[in-house]
N, C-alpha and C positions, 0 to 999 in steps of 0.2 A: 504493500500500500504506500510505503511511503516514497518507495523509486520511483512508482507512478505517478505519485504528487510532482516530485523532482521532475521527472520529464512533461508533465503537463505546465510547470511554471517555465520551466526552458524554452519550449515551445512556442506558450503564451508569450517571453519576454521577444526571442526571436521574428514573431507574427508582428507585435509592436512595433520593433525595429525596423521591419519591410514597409510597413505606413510611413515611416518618412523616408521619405526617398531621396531628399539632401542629406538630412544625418546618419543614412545605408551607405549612400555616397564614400561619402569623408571615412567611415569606419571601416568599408573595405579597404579605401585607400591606403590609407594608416595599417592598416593590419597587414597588408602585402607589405609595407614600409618595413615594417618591424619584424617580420618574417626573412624578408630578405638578411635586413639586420643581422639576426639570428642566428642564420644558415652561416653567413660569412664569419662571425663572431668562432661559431664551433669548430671552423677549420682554421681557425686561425689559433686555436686554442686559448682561446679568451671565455674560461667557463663564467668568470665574475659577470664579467657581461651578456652571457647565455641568459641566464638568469634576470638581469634586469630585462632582458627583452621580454621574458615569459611575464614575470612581475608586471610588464607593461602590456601585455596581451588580456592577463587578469584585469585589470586597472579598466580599459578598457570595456569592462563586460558590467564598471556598476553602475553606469548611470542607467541603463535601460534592467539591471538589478533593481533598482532604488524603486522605481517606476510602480514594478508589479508587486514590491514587496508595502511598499506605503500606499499603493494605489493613488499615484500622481502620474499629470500629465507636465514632461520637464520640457518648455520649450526651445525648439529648435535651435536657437541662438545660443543660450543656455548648455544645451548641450554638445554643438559643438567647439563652442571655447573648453571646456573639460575636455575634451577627447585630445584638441589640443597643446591645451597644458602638458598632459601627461606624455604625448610625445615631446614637449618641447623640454621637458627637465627631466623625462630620461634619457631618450634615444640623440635629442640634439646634444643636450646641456652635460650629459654625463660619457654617453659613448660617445659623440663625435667632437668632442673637448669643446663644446660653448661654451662655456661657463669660464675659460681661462683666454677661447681666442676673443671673446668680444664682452670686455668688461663691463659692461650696463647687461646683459644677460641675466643675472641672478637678479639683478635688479627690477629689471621688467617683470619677472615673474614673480617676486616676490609684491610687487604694487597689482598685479593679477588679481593672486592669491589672495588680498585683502578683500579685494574687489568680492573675488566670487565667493568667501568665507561670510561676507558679510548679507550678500545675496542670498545664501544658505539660510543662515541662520535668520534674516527677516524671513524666509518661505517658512521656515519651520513655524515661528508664532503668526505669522500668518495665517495658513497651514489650519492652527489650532483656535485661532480667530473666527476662521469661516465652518470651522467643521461640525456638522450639527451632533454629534455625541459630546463634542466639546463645548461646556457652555463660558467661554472667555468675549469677555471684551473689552481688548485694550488699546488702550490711545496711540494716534500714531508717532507722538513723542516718545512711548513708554516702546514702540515695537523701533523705531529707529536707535533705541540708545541700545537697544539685546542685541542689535542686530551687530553696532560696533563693538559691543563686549565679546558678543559668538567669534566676531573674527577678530579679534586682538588675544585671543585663550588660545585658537588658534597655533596664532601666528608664532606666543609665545612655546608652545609647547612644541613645534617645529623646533624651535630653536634649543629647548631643553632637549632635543632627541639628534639635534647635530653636535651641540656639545659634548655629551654621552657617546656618541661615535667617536669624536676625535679622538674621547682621552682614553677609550677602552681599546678600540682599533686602531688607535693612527692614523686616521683620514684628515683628510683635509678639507669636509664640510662646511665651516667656519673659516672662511678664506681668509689669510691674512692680510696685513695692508702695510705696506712700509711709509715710515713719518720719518722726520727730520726734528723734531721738538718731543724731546718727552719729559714730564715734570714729578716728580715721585718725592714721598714723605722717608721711602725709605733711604734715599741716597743724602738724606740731612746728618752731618757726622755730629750735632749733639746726639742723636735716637729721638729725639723731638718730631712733632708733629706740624714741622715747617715742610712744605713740599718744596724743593731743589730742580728748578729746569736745566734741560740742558737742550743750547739751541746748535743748528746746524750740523744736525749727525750726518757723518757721509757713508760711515762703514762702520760693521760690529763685526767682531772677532768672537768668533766661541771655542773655549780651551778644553779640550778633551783629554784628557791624564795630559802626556808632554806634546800633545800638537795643540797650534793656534792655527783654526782652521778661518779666515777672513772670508765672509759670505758674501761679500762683493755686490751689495742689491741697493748700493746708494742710497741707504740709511737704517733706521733702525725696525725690526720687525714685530709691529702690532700682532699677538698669535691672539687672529680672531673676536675681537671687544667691537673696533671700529665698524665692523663686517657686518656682526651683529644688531648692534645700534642701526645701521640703518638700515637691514632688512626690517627692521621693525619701525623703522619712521617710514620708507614708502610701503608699507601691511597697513600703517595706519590710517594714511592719505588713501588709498587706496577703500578702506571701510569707513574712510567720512563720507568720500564719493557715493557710495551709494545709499549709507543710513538715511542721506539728502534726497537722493533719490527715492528712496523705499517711502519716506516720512510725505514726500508728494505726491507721493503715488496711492498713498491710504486717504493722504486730505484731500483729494481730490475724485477718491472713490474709483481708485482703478482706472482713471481716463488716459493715463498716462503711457504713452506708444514704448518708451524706449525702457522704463523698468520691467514692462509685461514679457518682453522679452527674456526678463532672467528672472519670474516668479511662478514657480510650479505651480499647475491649479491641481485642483480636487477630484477625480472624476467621477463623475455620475453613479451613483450607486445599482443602475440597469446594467452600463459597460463593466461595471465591477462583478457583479455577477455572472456575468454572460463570459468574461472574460477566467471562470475559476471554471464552470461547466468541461 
């Protein structure tokens, strides 16, 4: 009974996904992308990256996931910026080195990311707004500020889970950043609590037992603070942008062209049936 369940929601999510026929489009496309990927990945003996292509194949399959399991309809637009995220920060950003050749990369996606974290989360109380088992009614002041907390908890918790990678694996999630000014309380030679700058750093030498090995990167190396800070100030612009959006799009009672495009409705409790049958 219950593999039959499994393959009748498969089905169902699969039939879904052939109604649209832009976002079937895009998702074949991508999925040849990352297949290819893939293939070439395995003969190249690149399993780390095997894997992120599958991860990104997975990835792939929740928003029309999301769909039949909450019984929502995710619009078009909606849905195909996530298909593209997910290619663009795994398959661009991590196998095809975006993220180091073109510096505003991480950056773009992480002002996205706010973006559609906070789209998210106004659908969710939305969502709970409209839904008649739900009896809520809240102000669209009260649903724009959840919607910039949904994706600022987010956005911090990304970055608790890149931290965590660096320091237990060694990655280099938390890109660093080289500066030429650093100011520290600890370089104060009372032990006092005076911070000591030092301007014009050119080079750092780091001394390993009897080598001084000079890193040569034209100053001193930020390991990932600077990187962090501002993935989380454009996460934030990013879900001001649309709590603004979301909060006129309720005062205005949905008239709104360009938020409707990234706010899941409800669907019909016939197609919901009809769609378990």
């Amino acid at each position: 009974m219950g593999r039959k369940k499994k393959h009748n929601f498969l089905v169902s999510a699969h039939h879904t996904l052939r109604k649209k026929s832009v976002v079937a489009t895009v998702y074949v496309v991508l999925r040849l992308l990352v297949i290819a990927v893939l293939v070439a990945q395995f003969f190249n003996g690149n399993f780390e990256n095997v894997f992120l292509c599958v991860l990104t194949l997975v990835l792939f399959l929740m928003p029309t996931i999301l769909e039949k399991s909450l019984q929502i309809d995710l619009p078009n637009v909606l849905e195909i910026i996530i298909l593209l995220f997910i290619f663009a920060a795994e398959i661009l950003g991590e196998i095809r080195s975006f993220y180091t050749t073109f510096p505003y990369w991480d950056t773009m996606l992480h002002t996205l990311n706010g973006f559609l974290c906070a789209a998210i989360g106004f659908s969710l109380v939305d969502l709970c707004n409209r839904h008649k088992r739900v009896s809520l009614s809240l102000s669209p002041v009260y649903m724009a500020i959840a919607a910039f907390c949904f994706s600022m908890t987010i956005g911090v918790l990304w970055e608790f889970f890149e931290c965590t990678m660096d320091q237990f694996f060694l990655l280099d999630m938390q890109k660093d950043t080289v500066v030429n000014v650093i100011s520290s309380v600890s370089l104060d030679p009372t032990g006092g609590n005076t911070p000591v700058a030092i301007q014009g750093i050119t080079d750092v030498i780091v001394v390993c037992g009897d080598q001084q090995i000079p890193l040569g990167l034209g100053g001193y190396l930020d390991i990932g603070l600077l990187d962090t800070m501002n993935d989380l100030l454009v996460n934030f612009i990013g879900a001001v942008v649309f709590s603004i959006v979301g909060y006129f799009y309720v005062k205005n009672r949905g008239k709104g062209w360009f938020a409707r495009n990234f706010i899941p409705q409800v669907l019909p409790e016939e197609e919901t049936s009809s769609g378990e049958e």
